[in-house]
DRENDO-1510 file (C-alpha; in Angstrom, 1 decimal, always signed):
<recs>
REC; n; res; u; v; w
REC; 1; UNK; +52.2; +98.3; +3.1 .
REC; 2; UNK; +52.0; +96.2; +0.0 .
REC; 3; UNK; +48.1; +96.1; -1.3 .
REC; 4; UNK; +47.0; +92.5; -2.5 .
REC; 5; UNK; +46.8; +92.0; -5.8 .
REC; 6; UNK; +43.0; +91.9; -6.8 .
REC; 7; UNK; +42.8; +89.1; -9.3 .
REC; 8; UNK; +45.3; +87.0; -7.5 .
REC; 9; UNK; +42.8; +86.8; -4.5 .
REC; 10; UNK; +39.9; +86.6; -7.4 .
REC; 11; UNK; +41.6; +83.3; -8.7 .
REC; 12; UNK; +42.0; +82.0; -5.0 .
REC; 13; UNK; +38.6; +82.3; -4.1 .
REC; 14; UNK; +37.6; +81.5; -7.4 .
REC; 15; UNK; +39.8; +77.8; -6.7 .
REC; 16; UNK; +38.6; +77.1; -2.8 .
REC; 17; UNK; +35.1; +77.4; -4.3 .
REC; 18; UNK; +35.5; +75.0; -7.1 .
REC; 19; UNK; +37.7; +72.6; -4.5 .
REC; 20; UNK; +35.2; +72.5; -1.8 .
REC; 21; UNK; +32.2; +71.8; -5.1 .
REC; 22; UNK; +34.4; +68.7; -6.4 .
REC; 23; UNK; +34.6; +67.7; -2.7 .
REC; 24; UNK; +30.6; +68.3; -2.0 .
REC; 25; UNK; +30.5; +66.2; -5.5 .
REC; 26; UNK; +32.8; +63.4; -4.7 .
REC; 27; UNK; +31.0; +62.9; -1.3 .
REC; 28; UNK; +28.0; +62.1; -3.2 .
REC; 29; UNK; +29.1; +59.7; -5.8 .
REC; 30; UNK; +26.2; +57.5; -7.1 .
REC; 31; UNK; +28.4; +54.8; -8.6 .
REC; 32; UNK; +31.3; +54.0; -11.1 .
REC; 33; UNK; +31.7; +52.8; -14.5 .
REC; 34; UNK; +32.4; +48.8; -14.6 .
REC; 35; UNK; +31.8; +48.7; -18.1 .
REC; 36; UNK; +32.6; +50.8; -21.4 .
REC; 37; UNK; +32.6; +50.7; -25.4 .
REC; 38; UNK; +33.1; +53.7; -27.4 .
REC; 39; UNK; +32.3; +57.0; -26.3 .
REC; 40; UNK; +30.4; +57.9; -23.1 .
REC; 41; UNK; +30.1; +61.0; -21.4 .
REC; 42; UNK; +28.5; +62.3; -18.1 .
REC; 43; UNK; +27.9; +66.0; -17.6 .
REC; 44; UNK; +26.5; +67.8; -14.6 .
REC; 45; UNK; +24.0; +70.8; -15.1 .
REC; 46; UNK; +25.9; +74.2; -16.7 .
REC; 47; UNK; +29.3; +72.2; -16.4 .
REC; 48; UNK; +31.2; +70.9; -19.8 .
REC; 49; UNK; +30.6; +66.9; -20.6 .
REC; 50; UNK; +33.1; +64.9; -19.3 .
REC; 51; UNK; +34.5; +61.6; -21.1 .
REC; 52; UNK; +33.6; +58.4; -19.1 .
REC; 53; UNK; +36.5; +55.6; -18.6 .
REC; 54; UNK; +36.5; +52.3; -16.6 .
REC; 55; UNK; +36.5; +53.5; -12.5 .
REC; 56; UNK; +35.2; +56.6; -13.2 .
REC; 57; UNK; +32.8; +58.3; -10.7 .
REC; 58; UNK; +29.1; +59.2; -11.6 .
REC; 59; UNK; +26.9; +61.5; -9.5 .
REC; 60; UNK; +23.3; +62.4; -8.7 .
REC; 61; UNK; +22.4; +65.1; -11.7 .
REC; 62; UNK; +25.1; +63.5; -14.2 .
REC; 63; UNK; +23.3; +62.7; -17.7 .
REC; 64; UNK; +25.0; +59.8; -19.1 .
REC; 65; UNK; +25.3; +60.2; -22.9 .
REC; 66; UNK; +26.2; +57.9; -25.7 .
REC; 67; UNK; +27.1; +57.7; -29.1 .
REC; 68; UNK; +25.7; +55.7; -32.4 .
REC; 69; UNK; +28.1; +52.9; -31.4 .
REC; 70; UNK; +28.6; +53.2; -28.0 .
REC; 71; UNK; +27.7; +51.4; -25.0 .
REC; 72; UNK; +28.2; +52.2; -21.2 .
REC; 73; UNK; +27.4; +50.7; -17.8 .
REC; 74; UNK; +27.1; +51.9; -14.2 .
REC; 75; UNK; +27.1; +50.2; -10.8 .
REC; 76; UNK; +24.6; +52.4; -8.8 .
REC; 77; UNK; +24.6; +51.1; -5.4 .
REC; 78; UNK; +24.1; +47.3; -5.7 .
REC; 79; UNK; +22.3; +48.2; -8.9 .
REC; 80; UNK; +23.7; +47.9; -12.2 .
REC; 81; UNK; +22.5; +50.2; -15.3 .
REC; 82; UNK; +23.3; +49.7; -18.7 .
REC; 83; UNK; +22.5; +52.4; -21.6 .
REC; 84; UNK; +22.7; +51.2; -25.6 .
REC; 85; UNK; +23.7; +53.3; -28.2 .
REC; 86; UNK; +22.0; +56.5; -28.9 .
REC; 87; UNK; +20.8; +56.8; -25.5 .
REC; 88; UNK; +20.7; +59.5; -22.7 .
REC; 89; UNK; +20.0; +58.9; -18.7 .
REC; 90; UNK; +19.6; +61.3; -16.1 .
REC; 91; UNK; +21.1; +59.6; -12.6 .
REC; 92; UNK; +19.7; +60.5; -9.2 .
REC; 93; UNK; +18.8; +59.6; -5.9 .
REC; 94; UNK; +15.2; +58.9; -4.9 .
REC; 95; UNK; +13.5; +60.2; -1.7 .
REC; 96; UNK; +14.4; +57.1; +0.3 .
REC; 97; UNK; +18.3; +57.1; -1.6 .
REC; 98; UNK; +17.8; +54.9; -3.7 .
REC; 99; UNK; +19.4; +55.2; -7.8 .
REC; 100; UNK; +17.4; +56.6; -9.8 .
REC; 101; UNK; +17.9; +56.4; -13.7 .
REC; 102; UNK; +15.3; +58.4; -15.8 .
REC; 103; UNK; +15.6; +57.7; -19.2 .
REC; 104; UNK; +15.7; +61.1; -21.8 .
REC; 105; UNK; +16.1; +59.2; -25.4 .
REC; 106; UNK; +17.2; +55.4; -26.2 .
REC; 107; UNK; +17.0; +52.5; -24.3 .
REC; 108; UNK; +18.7; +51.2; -20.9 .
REC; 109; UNK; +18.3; +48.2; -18.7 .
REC; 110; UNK; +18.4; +48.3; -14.5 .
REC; 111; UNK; +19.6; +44.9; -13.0 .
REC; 112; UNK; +18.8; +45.2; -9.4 .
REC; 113; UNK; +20.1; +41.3; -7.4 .
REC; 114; UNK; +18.4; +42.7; -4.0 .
REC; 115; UNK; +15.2; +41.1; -2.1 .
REC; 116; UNK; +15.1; +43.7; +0.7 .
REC; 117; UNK; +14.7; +47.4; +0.9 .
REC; 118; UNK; +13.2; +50.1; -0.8 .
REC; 119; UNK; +12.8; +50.2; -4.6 .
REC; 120; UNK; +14.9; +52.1; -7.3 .
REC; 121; UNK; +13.5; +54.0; -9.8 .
REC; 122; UNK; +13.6; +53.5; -13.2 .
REC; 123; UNK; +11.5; +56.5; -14.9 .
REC; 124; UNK; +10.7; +57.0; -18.4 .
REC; 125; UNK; +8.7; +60.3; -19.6 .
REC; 126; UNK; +5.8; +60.3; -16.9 .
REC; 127; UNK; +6.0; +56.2; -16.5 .
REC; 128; UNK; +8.0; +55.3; -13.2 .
REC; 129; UNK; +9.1; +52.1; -12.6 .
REC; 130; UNK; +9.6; +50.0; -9.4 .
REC; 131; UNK; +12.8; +48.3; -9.5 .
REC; 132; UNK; +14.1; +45.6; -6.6 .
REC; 133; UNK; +15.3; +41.9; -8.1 .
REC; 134; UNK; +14.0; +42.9; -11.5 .
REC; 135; UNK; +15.9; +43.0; -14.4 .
REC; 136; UNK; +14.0; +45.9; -16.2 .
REC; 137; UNK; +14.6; +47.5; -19.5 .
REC; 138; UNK; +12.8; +51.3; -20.9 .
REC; 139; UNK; +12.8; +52.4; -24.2 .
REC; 140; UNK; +11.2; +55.7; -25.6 .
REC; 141; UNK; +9.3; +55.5; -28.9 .
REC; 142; UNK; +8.2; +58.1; -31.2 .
REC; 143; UNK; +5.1; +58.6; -33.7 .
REC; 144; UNK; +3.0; +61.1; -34.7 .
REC; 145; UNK; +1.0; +62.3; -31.4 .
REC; 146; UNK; +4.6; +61.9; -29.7 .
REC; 147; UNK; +6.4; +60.3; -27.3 .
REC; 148; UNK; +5.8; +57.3; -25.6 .
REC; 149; UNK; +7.3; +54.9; -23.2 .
REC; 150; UNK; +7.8; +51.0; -22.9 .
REC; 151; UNK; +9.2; +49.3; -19.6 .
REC; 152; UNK; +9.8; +45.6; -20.0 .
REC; 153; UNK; +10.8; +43.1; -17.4 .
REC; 154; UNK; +12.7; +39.4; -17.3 .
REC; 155; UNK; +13.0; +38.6; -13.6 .
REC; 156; UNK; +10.4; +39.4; -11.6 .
REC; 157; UNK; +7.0; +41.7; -11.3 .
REC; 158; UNK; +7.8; +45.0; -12.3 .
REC; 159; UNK; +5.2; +47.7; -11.1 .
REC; 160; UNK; +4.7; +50.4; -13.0 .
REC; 161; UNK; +2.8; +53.6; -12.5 .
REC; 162; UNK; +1.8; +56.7; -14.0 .
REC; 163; UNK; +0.4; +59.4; -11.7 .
REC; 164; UNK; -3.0; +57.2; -10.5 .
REC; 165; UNK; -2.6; +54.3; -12.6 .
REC; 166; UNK; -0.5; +51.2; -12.1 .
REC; 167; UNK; +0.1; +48.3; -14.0 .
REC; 168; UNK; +2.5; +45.2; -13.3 .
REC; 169; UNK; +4.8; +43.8; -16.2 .
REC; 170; UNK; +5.0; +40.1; -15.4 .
REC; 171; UNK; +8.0; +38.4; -16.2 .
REC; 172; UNK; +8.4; +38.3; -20.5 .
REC; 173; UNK; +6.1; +41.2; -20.7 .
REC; 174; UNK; +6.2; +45.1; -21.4 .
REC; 175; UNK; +3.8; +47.9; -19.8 .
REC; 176; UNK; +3.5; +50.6; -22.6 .
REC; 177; UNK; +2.6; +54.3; -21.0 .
REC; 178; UNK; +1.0; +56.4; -24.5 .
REC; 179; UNK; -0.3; +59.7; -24.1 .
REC; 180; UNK; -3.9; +59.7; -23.5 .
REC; 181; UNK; -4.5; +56.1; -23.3 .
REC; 182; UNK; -4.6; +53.5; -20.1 .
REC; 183; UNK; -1.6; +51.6; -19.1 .
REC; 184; UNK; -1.7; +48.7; -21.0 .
REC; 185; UNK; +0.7; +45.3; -21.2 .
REC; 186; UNK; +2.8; +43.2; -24.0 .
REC; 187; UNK; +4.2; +40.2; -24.9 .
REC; 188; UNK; +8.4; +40.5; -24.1 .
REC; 189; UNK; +10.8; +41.0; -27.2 .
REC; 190; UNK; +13.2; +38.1; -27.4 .
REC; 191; UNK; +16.3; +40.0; -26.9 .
REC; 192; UNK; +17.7; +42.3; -24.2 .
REC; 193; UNK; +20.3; +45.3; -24.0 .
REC; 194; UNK; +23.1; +43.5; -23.5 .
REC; 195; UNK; +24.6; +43.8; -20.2 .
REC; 196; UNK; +28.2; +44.5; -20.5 .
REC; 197; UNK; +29.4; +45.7; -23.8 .
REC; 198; UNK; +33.0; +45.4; -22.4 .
REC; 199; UNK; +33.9; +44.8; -18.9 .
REC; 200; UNK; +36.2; +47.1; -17.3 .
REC; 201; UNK; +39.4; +45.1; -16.1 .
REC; 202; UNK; +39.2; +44.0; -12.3 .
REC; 203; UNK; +41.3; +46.8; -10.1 .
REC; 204; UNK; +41.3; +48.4; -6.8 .
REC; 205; UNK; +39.2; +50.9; -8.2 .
REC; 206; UNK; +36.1; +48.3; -8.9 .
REC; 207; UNK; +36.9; +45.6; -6.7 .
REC; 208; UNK; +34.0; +47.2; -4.0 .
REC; 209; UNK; +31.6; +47.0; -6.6 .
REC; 210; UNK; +29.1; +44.7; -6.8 .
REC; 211; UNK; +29.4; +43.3; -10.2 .
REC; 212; UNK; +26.2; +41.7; -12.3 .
REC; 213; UNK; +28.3; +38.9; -13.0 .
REC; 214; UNK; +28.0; +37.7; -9.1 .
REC; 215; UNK; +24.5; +37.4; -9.8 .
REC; 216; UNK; +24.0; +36.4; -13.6 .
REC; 217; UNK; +24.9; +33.5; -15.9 .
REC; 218; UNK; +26.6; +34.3; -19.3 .
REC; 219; UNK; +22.4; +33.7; -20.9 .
REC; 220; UNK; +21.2; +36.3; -18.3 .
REC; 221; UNK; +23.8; +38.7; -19.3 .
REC; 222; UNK; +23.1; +38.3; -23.1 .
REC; 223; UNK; +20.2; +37.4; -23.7 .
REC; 224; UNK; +16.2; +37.0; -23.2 .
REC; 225; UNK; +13.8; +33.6; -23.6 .
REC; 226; UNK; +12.7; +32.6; -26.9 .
REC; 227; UNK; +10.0; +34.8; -28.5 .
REC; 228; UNK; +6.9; +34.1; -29.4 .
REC; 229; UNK; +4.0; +35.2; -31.9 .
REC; 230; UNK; +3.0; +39.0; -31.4 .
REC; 231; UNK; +5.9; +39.9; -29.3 .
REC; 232; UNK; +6.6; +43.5; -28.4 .
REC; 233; UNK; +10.0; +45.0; -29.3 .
REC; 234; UNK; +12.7; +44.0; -31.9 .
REC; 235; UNK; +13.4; +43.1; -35.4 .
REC; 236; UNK; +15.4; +40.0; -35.9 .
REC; 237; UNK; +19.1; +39.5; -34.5 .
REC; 238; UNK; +20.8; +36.5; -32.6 .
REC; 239; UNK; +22.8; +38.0; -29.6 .
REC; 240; UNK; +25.0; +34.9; -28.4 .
REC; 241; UNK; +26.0; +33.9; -31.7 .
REC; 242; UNK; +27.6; +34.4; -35.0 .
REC; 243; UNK; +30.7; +36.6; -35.4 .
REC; 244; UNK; +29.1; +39.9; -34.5 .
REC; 245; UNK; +28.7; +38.9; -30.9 .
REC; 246; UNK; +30.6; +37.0; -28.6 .
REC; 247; UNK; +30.4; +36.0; -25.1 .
REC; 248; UNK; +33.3; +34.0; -23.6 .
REC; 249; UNK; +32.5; +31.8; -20.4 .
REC; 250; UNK; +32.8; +34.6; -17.8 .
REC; 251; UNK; +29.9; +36.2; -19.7 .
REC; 252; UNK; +31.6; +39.1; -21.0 .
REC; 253; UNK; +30.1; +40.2; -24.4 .
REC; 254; UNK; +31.6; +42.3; -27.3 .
REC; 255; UNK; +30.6; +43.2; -30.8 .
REC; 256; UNK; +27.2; +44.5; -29.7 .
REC; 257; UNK; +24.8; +44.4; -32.3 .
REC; 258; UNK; +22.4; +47.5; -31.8 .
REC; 259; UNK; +18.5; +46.2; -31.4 .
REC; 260; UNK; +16.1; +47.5; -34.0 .
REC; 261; UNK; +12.8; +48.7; -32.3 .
REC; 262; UNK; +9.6; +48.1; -33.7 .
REC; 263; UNK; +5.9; +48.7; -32.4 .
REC; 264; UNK; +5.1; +46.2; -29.7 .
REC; 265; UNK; +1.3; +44.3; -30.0 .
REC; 266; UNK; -0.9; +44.4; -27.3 .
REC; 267; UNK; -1.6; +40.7; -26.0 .
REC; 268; UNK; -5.1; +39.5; -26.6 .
REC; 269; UNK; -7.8; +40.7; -24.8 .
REC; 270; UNK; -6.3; +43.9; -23.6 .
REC; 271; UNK; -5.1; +47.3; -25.2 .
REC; 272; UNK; -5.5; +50.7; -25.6 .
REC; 273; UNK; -9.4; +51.9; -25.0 .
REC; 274; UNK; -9.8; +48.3; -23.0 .
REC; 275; UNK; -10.0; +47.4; -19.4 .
REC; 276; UNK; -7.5; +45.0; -18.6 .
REC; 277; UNK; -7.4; +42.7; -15.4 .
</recs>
């Protein structure tokens, strides 16, 4: 009787278990990348980081990663997600299955066309946005205490909460979420993450998804309203024009140039230490 060979079986076992895990993974893909520019990466808990193309599949518990001059974007559901350079995002799924996109460092935008159903999440440190027909954007900010986050909104009322407190961000302005002060709002920035840093060529691969350009204008897709005095967000750059950024007529953008955040200014009447209606 011939005796099995002991690390032949090993390395059978070893391969149904990993096949029936990329199954288990692929039957749970949260969305694929419709957009990419430089180098992205997704990488599940304990496994290696994985370099992110145009198609590609993302799943709950990927962190999406990118570089100092990278951009990436993601259609979750009907939701698309957009990260900016420098940036990390841990996808999910929320109790109702919804996306969920919980920013780790940098700055990403949600774009969410629906009127019905239950709300996405987009979360930043212990600040958890509302998304459904918003066109949201977080950032986290550093200074000395630490941390804190910044959730901005273009479309429509974004709630915001933190544990017992809420706060809507009307359209052109910012809820910021500081340790150990109330939720408090701010005048918009006058630019957004841009949308698409480079759209992924229409294929069979995408042609399911539902793009942000069914629901955008070239403007929505590149940039925000005019600023005004004490605005929250950004030092000075012109995103749909001049030769570092271009958007032809289908609204697809390239040359990004990378937004420079600054401290955001309360609007009058209502800040840190103050009760605001």
């Amino acid at each position: 009787m011939v005796k099995p060979n002991l690390s032949i079986l090993c390395a059978l076992a070893g391969s149904l278990v990993l096949g029936a895990g990329t199954a288990a993974l692929a039957s749970d893909e949260l969305g694929r990348v419709t957009a990419v520019s430089g180098e992205a990466t997704a990488q599940q808990p304990g496994a290696d980081a994985r370099p992110l193309h145009c198609g590609d599949p993302v799943f709950p518990g990927d962190t999406l990663r990118t570089g100092s001059d990278s951009h990436v974007g993601v259609q979750l559901d009907d939701v698309a997600t957009h990260l900016d350079p420098n940036s990390q995002v841990l996808l999910g799924r929320t109790d109702v299955n919804t996306p969920s996109a919980r920013l780790l460092a940098g700055k990403v935008r949600m774009i969410d066309p629906r009127d019905e159903g239950e709300p996405a999440l987009l979360a930043v440190l212990d600040a958890d946005g509302h998304v459904k027909g918003n066109d949201a954007e977080a950032y986290i900010f550093s200074e000395k205490v630490g941390p804190y986050a910044m959730m901005c909104e273009w479309s429509n009322p974004l709630p915001v909460s933190r544990g017992k407190e809420q706060k809507t961000a009307k359209p052109g302005e910012c809820v910021i979420a500081k340790p150990k002060e109330p939720l408090y709002t701010a005048n918009a920035h006058d630019q957004r993450i841009p949308a698409l840093a480079q759209e992924c060529a229409p294929g069979p691969e995408l042609a399911s998804l539902n793009s942000p350009l069914n629901h955008l204008t070239p403007r929505d897709v590149a940039a925000g309203p005019p600023a005004g005095p004490g605005t929250a967000g950004f030092g000075p750059v012109t995103a749909v024009a001049g030769p570092d950024y271009t958007c032809d007529n289908a609204g697809i953008c390239s040359g990004v140039v990378p937004l420079v955040v600054k401290e955001p200014d309360p609007v009058p009447t209502c800040g840190p230490g103050i009760v605001c209606p």
